[in-house]
N, C-alpha and C positions, 0 to 999 in steps of 0.2 A: 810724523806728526799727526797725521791725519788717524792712525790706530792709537794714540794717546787722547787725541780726545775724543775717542768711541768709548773705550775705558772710563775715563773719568764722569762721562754721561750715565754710562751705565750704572756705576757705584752712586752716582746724584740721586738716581732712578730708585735703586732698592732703600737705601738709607731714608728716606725721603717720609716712607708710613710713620717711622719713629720719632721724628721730627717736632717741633710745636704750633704745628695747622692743626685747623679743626679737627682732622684726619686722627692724628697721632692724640687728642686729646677725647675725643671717644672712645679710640681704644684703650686708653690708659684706664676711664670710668667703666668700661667693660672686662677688663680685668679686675678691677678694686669689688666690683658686684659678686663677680663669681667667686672671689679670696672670700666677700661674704657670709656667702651664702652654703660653701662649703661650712663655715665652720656656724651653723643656724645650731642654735640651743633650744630644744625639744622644752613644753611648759608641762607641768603635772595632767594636766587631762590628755596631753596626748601619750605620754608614758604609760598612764593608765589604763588608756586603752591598748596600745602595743603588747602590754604585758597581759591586756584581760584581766584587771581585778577594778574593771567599772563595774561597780554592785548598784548601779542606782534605778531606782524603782522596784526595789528587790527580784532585779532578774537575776537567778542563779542558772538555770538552767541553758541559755542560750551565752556560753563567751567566747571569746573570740583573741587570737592571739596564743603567746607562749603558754597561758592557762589551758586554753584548748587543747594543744598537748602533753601539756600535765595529766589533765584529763581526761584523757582519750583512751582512757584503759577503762573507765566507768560504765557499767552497763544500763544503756538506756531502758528508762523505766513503758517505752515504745514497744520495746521488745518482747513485750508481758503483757498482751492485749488485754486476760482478763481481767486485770487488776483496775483497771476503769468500769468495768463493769461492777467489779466490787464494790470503787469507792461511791460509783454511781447509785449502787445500794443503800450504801450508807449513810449517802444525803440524806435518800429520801426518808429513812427509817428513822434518822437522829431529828427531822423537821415534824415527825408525830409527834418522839417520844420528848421532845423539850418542852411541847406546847405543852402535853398534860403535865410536865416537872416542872415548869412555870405558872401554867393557868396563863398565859402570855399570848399574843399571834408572836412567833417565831420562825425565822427564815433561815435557814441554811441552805449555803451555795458553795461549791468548790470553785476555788480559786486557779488552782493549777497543781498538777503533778511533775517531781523534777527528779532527778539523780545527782546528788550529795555528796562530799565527804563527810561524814561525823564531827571530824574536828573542827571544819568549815563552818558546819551550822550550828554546834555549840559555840564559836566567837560571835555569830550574827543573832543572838538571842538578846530582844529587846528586854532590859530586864528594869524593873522587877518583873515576874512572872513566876507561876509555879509548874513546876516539872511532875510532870508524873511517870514514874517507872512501872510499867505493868510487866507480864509474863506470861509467854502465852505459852501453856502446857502441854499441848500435842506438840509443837513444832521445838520444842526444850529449848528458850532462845526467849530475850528482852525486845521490848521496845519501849517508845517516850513521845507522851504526849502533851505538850507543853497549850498553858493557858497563858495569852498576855494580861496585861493589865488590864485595860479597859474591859474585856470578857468578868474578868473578876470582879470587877466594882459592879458593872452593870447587873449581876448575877445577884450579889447580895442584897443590891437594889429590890431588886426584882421579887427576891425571894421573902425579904423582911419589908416586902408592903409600899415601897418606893412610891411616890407621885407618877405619872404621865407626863408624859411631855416634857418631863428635867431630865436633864443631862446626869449619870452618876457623878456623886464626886468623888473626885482623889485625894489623894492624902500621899503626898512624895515624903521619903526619907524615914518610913518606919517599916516595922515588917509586917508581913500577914497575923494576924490574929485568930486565934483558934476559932473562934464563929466563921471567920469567913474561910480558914483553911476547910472546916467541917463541910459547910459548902460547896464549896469548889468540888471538895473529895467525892461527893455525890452526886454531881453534876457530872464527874468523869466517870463512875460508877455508870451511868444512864449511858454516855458515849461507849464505855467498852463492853456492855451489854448489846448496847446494836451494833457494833465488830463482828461479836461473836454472830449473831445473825445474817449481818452479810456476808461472810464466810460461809454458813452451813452449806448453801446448794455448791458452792465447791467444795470443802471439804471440815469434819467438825473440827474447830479451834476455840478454846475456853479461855479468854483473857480475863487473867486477874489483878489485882493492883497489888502492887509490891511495895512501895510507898512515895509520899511527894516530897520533893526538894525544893530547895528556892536558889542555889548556885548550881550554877552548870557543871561545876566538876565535881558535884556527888551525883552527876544524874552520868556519868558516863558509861556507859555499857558494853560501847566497844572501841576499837582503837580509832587515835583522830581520823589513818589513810583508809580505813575502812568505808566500801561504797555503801548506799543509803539510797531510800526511796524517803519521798519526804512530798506531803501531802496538806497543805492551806485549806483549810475551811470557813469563812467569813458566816460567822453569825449575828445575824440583826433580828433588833425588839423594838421595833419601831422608831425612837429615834435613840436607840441606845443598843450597845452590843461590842463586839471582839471578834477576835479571832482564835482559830484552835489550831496547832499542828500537829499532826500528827506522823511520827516516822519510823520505818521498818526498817533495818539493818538488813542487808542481801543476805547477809546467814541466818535470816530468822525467817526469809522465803525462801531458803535453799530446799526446807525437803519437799514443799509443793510446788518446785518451779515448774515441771510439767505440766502442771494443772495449769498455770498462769501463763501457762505456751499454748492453751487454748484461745482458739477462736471464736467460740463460741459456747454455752455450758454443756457439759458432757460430750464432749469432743473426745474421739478415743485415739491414741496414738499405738502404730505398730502393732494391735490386734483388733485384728474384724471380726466379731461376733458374726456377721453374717455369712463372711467368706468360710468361717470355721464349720459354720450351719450344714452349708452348702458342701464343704473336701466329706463334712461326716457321713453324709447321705449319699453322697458317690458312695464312699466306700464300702457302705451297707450295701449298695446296690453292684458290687464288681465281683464278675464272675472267677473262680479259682480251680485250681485243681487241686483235686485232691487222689490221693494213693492210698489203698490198702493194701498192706505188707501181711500176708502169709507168715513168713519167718524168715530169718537174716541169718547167714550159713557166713564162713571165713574160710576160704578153700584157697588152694596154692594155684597161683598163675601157669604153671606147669600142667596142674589136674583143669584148669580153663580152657586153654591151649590144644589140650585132647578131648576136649567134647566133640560128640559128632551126631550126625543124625538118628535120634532112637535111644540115644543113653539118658536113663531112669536118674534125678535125683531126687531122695530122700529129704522131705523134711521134717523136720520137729515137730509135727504138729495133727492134730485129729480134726476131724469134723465141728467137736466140741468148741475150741480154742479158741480162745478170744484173738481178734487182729485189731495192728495197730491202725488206726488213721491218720496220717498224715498230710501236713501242707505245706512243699518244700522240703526242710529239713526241719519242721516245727512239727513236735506231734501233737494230735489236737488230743483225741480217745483213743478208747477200745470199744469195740463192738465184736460182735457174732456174725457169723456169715452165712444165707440163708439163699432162697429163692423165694420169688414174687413173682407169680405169674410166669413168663419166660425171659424172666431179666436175673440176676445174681444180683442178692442183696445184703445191704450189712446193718442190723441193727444195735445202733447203740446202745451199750451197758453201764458205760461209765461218764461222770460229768467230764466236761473241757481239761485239761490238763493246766496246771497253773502257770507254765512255759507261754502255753498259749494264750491264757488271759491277759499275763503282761506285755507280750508284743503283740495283741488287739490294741491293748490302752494304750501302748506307747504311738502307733497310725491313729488315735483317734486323738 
């Protein structure tokens, strides 16, 4: 009896958590939380971020998530140091040349430089807007430099005599107008005239315009997965202005990437003019030997074998006869062979042999 009811104690004992004491109804709300919270449904901003297609505040450049690895084949535009110096050129040169194409005070500022896909930044094109297709002729290869809106209204403003201090107006739902395309067209004109200028100290490229669009899919020039440099410049006219972008497809900085793998301008990669200076001046300065041959005889290893002390040979040759000079097995001349004083001398008759000019040039 007494091990029956240890048993029955014990089975009280475990059974007892499940039960409906406070005990057992805690755990039951502690289960019902976790059922939950296992099944918690994600809301749109945080999907958007998981996935990286939060575009707001037009950050393209910095995403984060499954995009990150989409595009993690992109080549950062970090990687091409001197392309900020470029564009760093170009501010300043495009904040001259606007003022006198305006008569205006005019500001230009870069915004930021990113790495793009094409097709990405033709969907994020605020539009209206006009596209401009240039071509830039050393490097055989398009770019696109897109104006928004506000840039174009404030421009026409500007340029056909506008007030101060007002705001340009818009006019949504029609298209551009040939006066204000004409505009525009010359106002890009003035921008890829100071391209080309920022360019020259790195290398000459002639941007020219090829024509403007006003939809994104006649301005495409290269495929959507194609990577991109893509370049924001914020223009202000006091209390009016836009913005400009402008952007380079990687195959249209493919043939000067070296150049834009500098650190700074004229940076030389893989040959040192001074180290060259320096091997070439040794080797003017190293001493050689050299041989003068008599004459070259082909006699039997047998008749070698039997030479002995006092046997006479015979050669080809007079007092007269020009000898070869040699260095190595290069021959250099021929000279004559003399005395000077109480030395045995040779003087040369004939120029360097052309053997021996090309393996100078080839050590030098």
């Amino acid at each position: 009896m007494a091990e029956d009811t240890d048993i029955s104690t014990e089975a009280e004992t475990e059974v007892a958590p499940g039960g409906g004491g406070e005990d057992g109804a805690s755990w039951a709300a502690a289960a019902a939380a976790e059922a939950n919270s296992s099944e918690r449904i994600l809301n749109q901003d945080e999907i958007d971020s998981l996935l990286g297609f939060d575009l707001s505040d037009d950050e393209i450049s910095e995403r984060t998530g499954i995009r990150a690895i989409i595009n993690s084949a992109l080549v950062s535009y970090e990687r091409l140091p001197m392309l900020e110096i470029v564009f760093d050129r170009l501010v300043r040169l495009m904040t001259t040349s606007l003022r006198n194409f305006t008569s205006d005070n005019v500001e230009v500022s870069l915004d930021n430089i990113s790495s793009i896909r094409f097709g990405d930044y033709l969907n994020s094109i605020p539009l209206p807007a006009i596209l401009s297709v240039f071509r830039a002729e050393e490097l055989n290869n398009y770019g696109l430099l897109t104006v928004d809106s506000n840039l174009i209204y404030s421009i026409v403003d500007v340029l056909l005599g506008g007030r101060r201090g007002t705001a340009a107006m818009r006019i949504e739902g029609r298209p551009y107008t040939t006066i204000e395309r004409v505009l525009v067209q010359r106002m890009v004109e003035v921008v890829l005239a100071d391209a080309k200028e920022a360019f020259e100290p790195l290398t000459p490229v002639h941007f020219t315009l090829d024509r403007l669009e006003t939809n994104p899919r006649f301005a495409a020039i290269a495929r959507p997965a194609n990577a991109a440099i893509l370049v924001k410049l914020r223009i202000d006219m006091e209390d009016r202005g836009g913005r400009i972008e402008l952007l380079l497809p990687y195959a249209t900085l493919e043939p000067i990437r070296k150049m834009l793998l500098q650190q700074f301008m004229g940076e030389k990669f893989g040959r040192d003019n001074i180290w060259e200076g320096h091997l070439a001046t040794e080797l003017w300065t190293t001493t050689m030997e050299v041989r003068a041959v008599l004459d070259e005889q082909q006699v039997s290893l047998k008749s070698v074998l039997n030479l002995k002390v006092g046997d006479t040979l015979m050669l080809n040759a007079t007092p007269d006869s020009l000898i070869e000079l040699r260095a190595g097995a290069v021959p250099l001349t021929r000279g004559r062979m003399g005395r000077r004083n109480a030395h045995i001398a040779v003087r040369v008759e004939a120029p360097l042999s052309p053997i021996a000019r090309q393996t100078v040039q080839r050590m030098t």
